[in-house]
C-alpha positions, -999 to +999 in steps of 0.1 A: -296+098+593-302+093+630-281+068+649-286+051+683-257+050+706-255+017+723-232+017+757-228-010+774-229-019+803-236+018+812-270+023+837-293+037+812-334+037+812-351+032+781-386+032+767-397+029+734-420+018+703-421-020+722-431-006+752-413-012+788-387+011+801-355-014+812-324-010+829-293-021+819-268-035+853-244-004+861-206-012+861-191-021+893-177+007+916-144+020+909-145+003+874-126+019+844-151+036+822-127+026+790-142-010+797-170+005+784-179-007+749-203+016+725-223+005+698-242+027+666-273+009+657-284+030+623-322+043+621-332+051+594-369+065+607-386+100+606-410+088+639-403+070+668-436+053+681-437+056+719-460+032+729-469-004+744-490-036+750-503-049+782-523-079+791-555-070+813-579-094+828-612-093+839-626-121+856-624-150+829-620-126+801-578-116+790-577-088+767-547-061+757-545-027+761-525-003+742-508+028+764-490+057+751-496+081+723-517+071+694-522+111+683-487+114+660-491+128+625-477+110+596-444+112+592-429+119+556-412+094+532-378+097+540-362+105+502-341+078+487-305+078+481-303+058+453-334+050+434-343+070+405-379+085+393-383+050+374-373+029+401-396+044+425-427+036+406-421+001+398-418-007+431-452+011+438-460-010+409-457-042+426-469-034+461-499-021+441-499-055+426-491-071+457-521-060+480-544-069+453-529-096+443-539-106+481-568-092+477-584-115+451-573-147+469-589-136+499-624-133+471-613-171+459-610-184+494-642-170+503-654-189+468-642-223+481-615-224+452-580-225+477-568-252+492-561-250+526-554-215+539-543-178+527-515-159+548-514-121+545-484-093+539-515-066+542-493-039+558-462-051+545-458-047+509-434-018+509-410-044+527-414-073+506-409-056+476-386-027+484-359-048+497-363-077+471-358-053+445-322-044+460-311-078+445-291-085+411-308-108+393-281-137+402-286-131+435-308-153+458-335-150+478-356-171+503-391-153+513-414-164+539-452-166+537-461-131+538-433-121+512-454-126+480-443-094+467-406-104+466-419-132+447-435-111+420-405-088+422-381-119+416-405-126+382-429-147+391-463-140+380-494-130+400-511-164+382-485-184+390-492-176+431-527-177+428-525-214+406-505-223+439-531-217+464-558-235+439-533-262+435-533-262+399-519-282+375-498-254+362-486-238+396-450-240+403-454-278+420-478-290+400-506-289+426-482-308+449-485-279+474-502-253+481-500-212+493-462-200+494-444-233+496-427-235+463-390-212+444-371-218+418-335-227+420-330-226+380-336-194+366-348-173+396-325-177+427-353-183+451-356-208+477-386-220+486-401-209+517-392-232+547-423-239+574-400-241+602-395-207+610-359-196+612-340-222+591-343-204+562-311-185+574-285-213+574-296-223+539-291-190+525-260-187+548-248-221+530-257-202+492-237-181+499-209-196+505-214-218+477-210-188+459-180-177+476-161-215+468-170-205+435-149-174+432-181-151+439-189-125+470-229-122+464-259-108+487-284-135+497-316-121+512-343-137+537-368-127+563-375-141+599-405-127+616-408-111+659-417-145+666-397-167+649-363-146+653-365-160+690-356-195+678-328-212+680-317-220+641-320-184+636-289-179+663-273-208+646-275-198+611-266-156+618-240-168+640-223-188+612-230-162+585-211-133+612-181-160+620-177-163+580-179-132+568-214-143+546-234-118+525-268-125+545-291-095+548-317-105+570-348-089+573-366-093+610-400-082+604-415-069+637-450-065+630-460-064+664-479-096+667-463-138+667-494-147+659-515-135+689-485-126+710-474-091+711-442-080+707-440-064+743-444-099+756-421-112+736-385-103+743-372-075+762-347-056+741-361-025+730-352-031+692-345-061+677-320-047+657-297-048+692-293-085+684-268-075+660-246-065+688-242-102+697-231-114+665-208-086+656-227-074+629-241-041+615-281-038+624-302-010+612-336+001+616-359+015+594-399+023+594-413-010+576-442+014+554-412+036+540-402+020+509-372+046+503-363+031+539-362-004+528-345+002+498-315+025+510-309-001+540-312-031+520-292-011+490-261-008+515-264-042+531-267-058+499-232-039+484-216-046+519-223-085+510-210-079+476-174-068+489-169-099+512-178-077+544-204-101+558-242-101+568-262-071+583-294-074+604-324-051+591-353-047+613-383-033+599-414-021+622-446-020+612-481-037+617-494-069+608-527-055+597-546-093+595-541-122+614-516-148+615-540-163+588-575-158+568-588-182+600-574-158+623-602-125+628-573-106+651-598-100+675-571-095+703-555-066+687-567-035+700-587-013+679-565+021+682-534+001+673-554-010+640-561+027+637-530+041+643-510+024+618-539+024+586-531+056+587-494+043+578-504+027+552-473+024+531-493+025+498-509+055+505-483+071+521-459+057+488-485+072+464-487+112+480-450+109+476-450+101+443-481+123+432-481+154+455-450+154+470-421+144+440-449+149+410-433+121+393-467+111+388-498+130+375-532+118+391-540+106+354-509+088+355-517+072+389-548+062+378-535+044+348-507+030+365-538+010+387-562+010+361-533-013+344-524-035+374-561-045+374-564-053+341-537-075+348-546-092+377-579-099+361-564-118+335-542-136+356-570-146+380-595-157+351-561-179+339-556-193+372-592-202+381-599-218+344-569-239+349-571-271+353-564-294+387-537-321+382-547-353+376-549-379+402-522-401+389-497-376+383-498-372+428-464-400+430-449-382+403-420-357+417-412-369+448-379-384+443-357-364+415-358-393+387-334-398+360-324-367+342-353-344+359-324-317+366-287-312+364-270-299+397-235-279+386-222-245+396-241-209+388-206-189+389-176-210+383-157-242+393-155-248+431-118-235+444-104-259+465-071-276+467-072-315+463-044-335+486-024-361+474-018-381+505-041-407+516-056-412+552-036-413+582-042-445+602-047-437+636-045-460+666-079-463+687-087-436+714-099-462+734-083-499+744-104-524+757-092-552+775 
């Protein structure tokens, strides 16, 4: 694979798939060049998009422009170390499941049967459930709102999700909430979403250390976006996972867009995945529509947890093909971006490799393999919209965990610590006042 060379702080121009060439302060004269550090960043990608975003105005009207070249042919799926014929197509299985999954609640939305609002992974799919898939099943995961297909991945069903948007009685809180705010701590390892963005990371940071007082080194997985990786939990909470040797992978997704902010006027690094430099930390990119990507990189990040060698940064590029939300229209992307990366589409492209490329599907196959997702999704969509809503009295229930409602106790053995025998030290007063 190809990997980027990071010297520091060596004079170097750079531009690339974010745009903006920048320069790097040169050493001072006369100074040693072995007080020059170098750092590999690992890319996994077959392309290397080599343009950018700028903000134009014209009179009272602000639009952006996209530069550079648009006119690159597809680039291959890069082959997969490590997954098997088998393992290949059921995760085309889910991101087929996935998208229309998505899909049909944009139809229920438009039918008046959601509560409140739908948020999209259109684009994504390849990322949600490539690198969810990488987990054991006692591992943990924490997914943000456009990671629905980790969620199916991790067992829940496509009826399940969709009951949550409707708030249904039988959704995973009881109607209490609604779109991707609910997990399941029990029997799935997943950790419900967290609306402010970044602090998902200490809390899986804290699992898995849990895990580690309890005798265990485990992967823990979750997802910040290009906008919210520029807060300040997410420092916090990668910063304590690096200093303690924690088996975080985290997955930045940089689909180009915090909400209507572009990427290119976001932060100035070229790649995010140059972050990892700070906390002294692997970070790897891959192409975010390259499922085989995802997988190898969250594969090796995930075993690297597993032997007590700490978190890894993943940054996966790709394009936010919606808006934020089903009430954003996107109409401040730029048309030729849209374009350019639809013809990425990482189920198409994941399908010719599967059916023309590998043959590990026939086109009868293929069309079986969909014709089935449908008829599932049908079924689970009739279930979810014939369900019933929760009844009004049931809205205090819940709130407060009541007598026997759950038992809290260790998932892989009894907590190693040693217990003193000497009670507190009395201390005098730091400060006398007279």
């Amino acid at each position: 694979m190809a990997k980027k060379k990071r010297t520091l702080p060596k004079a170097a121009v750079r531009t690339g798939s974010n745009g903006r060439g920048h320069r790097a302060p040169a050493p001072p004269a006369g100074k040693a060049t072995a007080a020059q550090r170098t750092y590999t960043i690992l890319d996994y990608r077959l392309e290397n998009p080599n343009f950018n975003l700028r903000q134009v105005r014209t009179g009272d009207e602000v639009r952006y422009e996209v530069q550079g070249d648009l006119s690159a042919p597809v680039p291959p799926i890069r082959e997969s170390k490590y997954l098997s014929k088998q393992q290949c197509i059921e995760i085309y299985r889910w991101m087929l499941l996935n998208r229309k999954m998505e899909t049909a609640l944009e139809n229920l939305y438009k039918q008046g049967k959601v509560i409140g609002g739908v948020y999209f992974g259109l684009g994504q799919e390849a990322c949600s459930c490539a690198s969810a898939y990488a987990l054991k099943p006692d591992e943990w995961l924490g997914p943000m709102i456009r990671n629905q297909g980790s969620l199916l991945v991790r067992g829940f069903s496509a009826r399940d999700i969709m009951m949550q948007y409707m708030a249904k009685a039988g959704s995973p809180t009881k109607g209490r909430d609604a779109s991707s705010h609910f997990g399941d701590i029990e029997r799935r390892n997943v950790v419900a979403p967290i609306s402010t963005l970044g602090d998902l990371i200490p809390v899986l940071a804290g699992v898995a250390l849990g895990a580690r007082l309890q005798g265990r080194n485990i992967a823990v997985m979750t997802y910040i976006g290009d906008g919210g990786q520029s807060t300040g939990v997410t420092y916090e909470g990668l910063n304590f996972a690096a200093v303690q040797d924690l088996g975080l992978v985290l997955f930045v997704e940089n689909n180009l867009w915090g909400y209507s902010t572009p990427a290119d006027m976001q932060f100035r690094v070229k790649d995010l995945a140059e972050r990892a430099i700070a906390y002294g930390i692997p970070g790897v990119i891959v192409d975010g529509t390259d499922a085989c990507q995802v997988y190898d990189a969250a594969h090796e990040a995930c075993e690297r947890a597993r032997r007590g060698e700490g978190p890894t940064l993943i940054e996966a590029k790709m394009m936010r093909m919606k808006g934020h939300a089903i009430h954003d229209a996107a109409e401040y992307v730029p048309k030729p971006l849209f374009e350019y990366w639809r013809k990425r589409d990482c189920i198409a492209r994941f399908e010719t490799f599967l059916v023309n490329v590998k043959k590990w599907l026939s086109r009868e196959e293929n069309l079986k393999l969909i014709e089935d997702v449908d008829r599932e999704l049908e079924a689970d969509r009739d279930f979810a919209v014939a369900s019933p809503m929760p009844e009004p009295e049931s809205a205090a229930g819940g709130v407060y965990c009541e007598a026997g409602c759950h038992e809290i106790k260790p998932k892989y053995g009894m907590p190693k610590a040693k217990m003193g025998t000497a009670g507190p030290k009395r201390t005098e007063a730091a400060v006398h006042l007279k």
